[in-house]
N, C-alpha and C positions, 0 to 999 in steps of 0.2 A: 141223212146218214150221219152227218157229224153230231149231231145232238143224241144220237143213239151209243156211239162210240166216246164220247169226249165228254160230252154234257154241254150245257150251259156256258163253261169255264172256256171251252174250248172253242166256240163259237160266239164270246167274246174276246179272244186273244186274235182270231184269224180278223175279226172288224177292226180291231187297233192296228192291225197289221196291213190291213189296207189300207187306212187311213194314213198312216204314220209314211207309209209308202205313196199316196198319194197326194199329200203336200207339197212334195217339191216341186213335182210337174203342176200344181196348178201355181204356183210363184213364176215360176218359167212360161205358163199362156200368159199370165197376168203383166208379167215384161213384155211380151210379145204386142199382146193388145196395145198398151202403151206406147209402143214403139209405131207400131203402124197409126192408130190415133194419133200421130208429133208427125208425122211423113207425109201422110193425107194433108192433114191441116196443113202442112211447108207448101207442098203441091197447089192445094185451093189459092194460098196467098199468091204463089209464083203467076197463078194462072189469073187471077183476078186484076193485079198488074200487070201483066202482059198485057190483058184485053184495054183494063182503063187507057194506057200508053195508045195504042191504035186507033181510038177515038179523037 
């Protein structure tokens, strides 16, 4: 329907407008990932020392 009403033109402004809207949230997973990745890794170490210490 949009390509009937709008053309071409208009159905590339609504893709940059998704896109242009959907970069910030993928910066903000991309932090997130990272975050959790640094936590996990803390966690492995903490646990990995504990266990050596009890041997």
């Amino acid at each position: 329907m949009l390509l009937y009403g709008g053309g071409a033109q208009a159905l590339q402004a609504l893709q940059a407008g998704a896109i242009s809207a959907g970069l910030p949230f993928t910066v903000i997973l991309l932090v997130c990932c990272i975050s959790l990745w640094k936590g996990l890794r803390e966690d492995h170490k903490a646990l990995k020392a504990l266990d050596e210490s009890e041997r």
